[in-house]
C-alpha positions as CSV (number, residue, x, y, z in Angstrom):
1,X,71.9,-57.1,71.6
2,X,72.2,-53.4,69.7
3,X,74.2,-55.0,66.7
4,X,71.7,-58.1,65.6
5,X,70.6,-58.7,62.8
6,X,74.5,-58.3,61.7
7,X,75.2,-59.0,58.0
8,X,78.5,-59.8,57.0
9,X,79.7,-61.0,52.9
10,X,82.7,-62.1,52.2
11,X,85.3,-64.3,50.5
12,X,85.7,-67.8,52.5
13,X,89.2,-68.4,53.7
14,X,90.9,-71.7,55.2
15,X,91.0,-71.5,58.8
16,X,93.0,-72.7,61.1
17,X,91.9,-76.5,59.7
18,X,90.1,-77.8,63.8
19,X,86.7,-77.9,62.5
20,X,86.6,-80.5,60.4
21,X,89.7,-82.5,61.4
22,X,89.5,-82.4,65.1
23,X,86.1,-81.7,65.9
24,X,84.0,-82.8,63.0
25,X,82.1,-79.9,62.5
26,X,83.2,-78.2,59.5
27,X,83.3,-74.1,60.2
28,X,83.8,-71.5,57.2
29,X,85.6,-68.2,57.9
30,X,86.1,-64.9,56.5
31,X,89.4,-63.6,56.2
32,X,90.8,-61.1,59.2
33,X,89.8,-57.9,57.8
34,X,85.8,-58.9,57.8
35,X,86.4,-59.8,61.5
36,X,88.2,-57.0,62.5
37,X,85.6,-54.6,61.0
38,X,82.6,-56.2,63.7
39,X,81.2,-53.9,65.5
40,X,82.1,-53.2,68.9
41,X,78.9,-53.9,70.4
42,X,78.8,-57.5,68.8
43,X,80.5,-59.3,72.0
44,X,82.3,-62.4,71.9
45,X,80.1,-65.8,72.2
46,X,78.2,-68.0,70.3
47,X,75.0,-67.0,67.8
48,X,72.7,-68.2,65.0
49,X,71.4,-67.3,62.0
50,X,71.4,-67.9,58.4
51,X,74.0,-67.6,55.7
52,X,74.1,-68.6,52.4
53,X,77.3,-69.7,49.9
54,X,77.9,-68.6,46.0
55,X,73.8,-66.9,46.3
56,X,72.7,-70.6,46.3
57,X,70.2,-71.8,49.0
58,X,69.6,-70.4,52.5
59,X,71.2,-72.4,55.0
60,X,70.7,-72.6,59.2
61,X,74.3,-71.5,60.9
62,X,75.6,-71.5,64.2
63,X,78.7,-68.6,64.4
64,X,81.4,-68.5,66.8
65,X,83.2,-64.7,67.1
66,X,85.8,-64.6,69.5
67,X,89.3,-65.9,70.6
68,X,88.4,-69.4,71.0
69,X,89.5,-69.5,74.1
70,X,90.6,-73.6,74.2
71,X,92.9,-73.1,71.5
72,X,94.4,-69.6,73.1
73,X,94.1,-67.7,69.7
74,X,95.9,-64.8,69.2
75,X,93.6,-63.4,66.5
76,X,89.4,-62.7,67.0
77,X,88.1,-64.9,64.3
78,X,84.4,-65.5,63.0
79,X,83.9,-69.3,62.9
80,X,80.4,-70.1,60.7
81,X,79.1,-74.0,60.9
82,X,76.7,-74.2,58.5
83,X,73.9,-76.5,59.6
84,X,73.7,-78.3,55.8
85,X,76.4,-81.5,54.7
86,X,78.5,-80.2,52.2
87,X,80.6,-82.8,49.8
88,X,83.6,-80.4,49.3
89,X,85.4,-77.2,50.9
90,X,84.5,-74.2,49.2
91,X,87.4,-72.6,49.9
92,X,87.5,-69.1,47.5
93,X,83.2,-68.9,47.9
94,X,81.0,-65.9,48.5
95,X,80.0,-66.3,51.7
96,X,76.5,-64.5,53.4
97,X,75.9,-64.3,57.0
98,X,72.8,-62.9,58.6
99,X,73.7,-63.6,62.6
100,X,70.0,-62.9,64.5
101,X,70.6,-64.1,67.8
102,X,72.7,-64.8,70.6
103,X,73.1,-68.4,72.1
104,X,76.0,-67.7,75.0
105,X,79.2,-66.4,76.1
106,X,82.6,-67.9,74.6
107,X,84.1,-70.2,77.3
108,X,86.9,-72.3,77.6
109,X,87.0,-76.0,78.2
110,X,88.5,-78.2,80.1
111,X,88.7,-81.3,77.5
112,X,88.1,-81.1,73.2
113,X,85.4,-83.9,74.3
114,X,83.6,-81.1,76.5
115,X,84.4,-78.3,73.2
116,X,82.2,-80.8,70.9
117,X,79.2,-81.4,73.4
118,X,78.6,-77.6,73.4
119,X,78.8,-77.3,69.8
120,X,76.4,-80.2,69.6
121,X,74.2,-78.3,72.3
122,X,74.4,-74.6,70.3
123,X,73.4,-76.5,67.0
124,X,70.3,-77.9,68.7
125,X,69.7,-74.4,70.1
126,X,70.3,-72.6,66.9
127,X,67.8,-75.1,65.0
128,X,65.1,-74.6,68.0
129,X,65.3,-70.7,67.4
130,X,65.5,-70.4,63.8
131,X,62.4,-72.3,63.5
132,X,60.6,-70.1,65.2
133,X,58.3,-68.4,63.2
134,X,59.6,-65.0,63.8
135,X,63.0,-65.8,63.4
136,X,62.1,-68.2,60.3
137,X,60.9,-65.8,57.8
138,X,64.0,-63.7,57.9
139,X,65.4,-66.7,55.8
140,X,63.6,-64.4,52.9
141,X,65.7,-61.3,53.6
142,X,66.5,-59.7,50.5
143,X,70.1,-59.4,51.5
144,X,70.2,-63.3,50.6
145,X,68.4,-62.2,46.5
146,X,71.0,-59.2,46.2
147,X,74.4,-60.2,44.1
148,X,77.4,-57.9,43.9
């Protein structure tokens, strides 16, 4: 994919409040103007890569870009689970994305039981890939040491 690696920073904004509630899988999102500036060539689906909130550690992430086509969005959003156990919403964080590769096409579902398995399934992928060597040492980037 022409647009990976694909960096985004931003403020984290309260979604639409499924991620932790219905699916129990806590997403953080940037507000719409971060996702309507992504690129055209960054197609909708499912990727992974690292992120990192308020310049503290690097964390493993699994990102969803798209319509969410189960809940029939009306607005493209950029979903980011963070692959780390937060103990509160950081609503109002800095938020750094570095999305590095490209897990699958967004689908729809026929059941919120079939929506969790393949969230389950793309976290095992992203953690298989990121610990690729290659893939790995990009958790050094310097965009993760540089603070505006």
């Amino acid at each position: 994919m022409d647009s990976l690696p694909y960096f985004v920073e931003g403020e984290v904004v309260k979604g639409f409040g499924r991620g932790s509630k219905q699916l129990g899988i806590p997403t953080a999102n940037y507000g719409q103007n971060l996702v309507d500036m992504l690129p055209n060539g960054l197609s909708n689906g499912i990727y992974y890569g690292f992120c990192q909130v308020n310049y503290g550690p690097v964390h493993k992430m699994v990102v969803s870009i798209g319509w969410n086509p189960f809940y029939k969005n009306e607005k493209r959003s950029m979903e980011t689970h963070i692959i780390q156990q937060f103990d509160k919403d950081f609503y109002g964080s800095n938020l750094k994305t570095m999305t590095i590769g490209f897990i699958r096409d967004e689908k729809n579902f026929a059941n919120v039981d079939e929506l969790i398995e393949a969230i389950k399934s793309d976290i095992v992928t992203a953690e298989r890939q990121l610990d690729l060597e290659h893939n790995s040492i990009l958790k050094d980037h310097n965009f993760f040491s540089i603070k505006r």
